[in-house]
Steps between C-alpha positions, in 0.01 A plus 500: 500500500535631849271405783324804545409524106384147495212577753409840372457314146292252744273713674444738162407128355294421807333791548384499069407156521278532828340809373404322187352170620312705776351739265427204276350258776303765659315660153450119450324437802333807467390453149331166618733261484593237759788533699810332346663198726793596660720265292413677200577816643814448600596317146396853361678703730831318439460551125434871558808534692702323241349726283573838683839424570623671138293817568624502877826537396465904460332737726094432434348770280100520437506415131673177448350364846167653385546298163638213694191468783262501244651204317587342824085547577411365183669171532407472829132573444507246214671274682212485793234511283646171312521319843145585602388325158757218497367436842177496419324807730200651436634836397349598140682757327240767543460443906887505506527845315207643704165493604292445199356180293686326283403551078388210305916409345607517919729767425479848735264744421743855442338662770554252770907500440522837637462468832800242513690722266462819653641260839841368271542833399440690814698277695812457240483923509537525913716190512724596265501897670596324827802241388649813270421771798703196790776414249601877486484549867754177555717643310491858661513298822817290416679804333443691866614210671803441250583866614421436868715223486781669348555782737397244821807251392770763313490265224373483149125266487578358150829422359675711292353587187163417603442856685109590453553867616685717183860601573547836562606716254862593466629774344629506086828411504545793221404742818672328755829506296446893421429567874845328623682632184626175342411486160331174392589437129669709226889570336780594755478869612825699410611677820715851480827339620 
């Protein structure tokens, strides 16, 4: 794998995985929850990027990174809710999914979840607009640039065989043979001797 694909699969995997965890972190916070140390937040954000590496590996479309961010949310927002009990904060599960009190089994009341819902889902929408919306205007960039370069040095960007522009098309050989006269295929002609 050549240089240039190995950081455009890096900053497709980057650029998933940041979007994710940010979304994520923020409808936490935002939900009620505490904010997450910065140790665990990192741990998380390297496991996202392991993760996005197989979908980076394509140009980013909206429906698998769509599908993808919302999984990526889910684990994440599990994953801080855990630590805030393991560690013992004062978050109940009806404070952390919104403004409310908490029913009798400590479980969240339906209506408080939406407010932190509505925030995954808003955020994983936008988020997931912008990181498709930048990944297609790299590309337009490089291919300009690949074309730019190409004219500015005389000589092919890519090596052969990896051209991103389509050849140009040449003419049948069937009509280039009847427009010099040669015929292509076919039994000897008899000629008036």
């Amino acid at each position: 794998m050549r240089t240039v694909e190995r950081g455009v699969l890096l900053a497709r995997a980057l650029a998933t995985s940041a979007m994710t965890l940010a979304v994520a972190t923020a409808a936490h916070v935002a939900g009620g929850g505490q904010p997450p140390p910065l140790l665990l937040l990192g741990l998380l954000g390297a496991l996202l990027l392991a993760a996005a590496a197989p979908l980076a590996r394509r140009s980013l479309r909206a429906a698998p990174l769509l599908a993808w961010a919302a999984a990526g949310q889910l684990v994440v927002h599990l994953t801080l809710s855990r630590a805030h009990l393991a560690a013992g904060t004062a978050v109940t599960l009806a404070l952390h999914h919104g403004p409310g009190t908490a029913p009798a089994h400590g479980g969240a009341h339906p209506t408080t979840v939406v407010p932190m819902l509505a925030a995954h889902v808003i955020g994983t929408v936008v988020g997931v607009a912008l990181v498709v919306a930048t990944d297609r205007s790299a590309c337009a960039a490089r291919r300009h640039w690949l074309r730019v370069w190409t004219v500015l040095v005389g000589a092919p960007a890519l090596p052969e065989g990896r051209i991103l522009v389509a050849p140009r098309r040449t003419p049948r050989p069937a009509l280039s043979a009847v427009v010099l006269g040669v015929p292509r295929r076919g039994p000897p002609v008899l000629l008036n001797a």
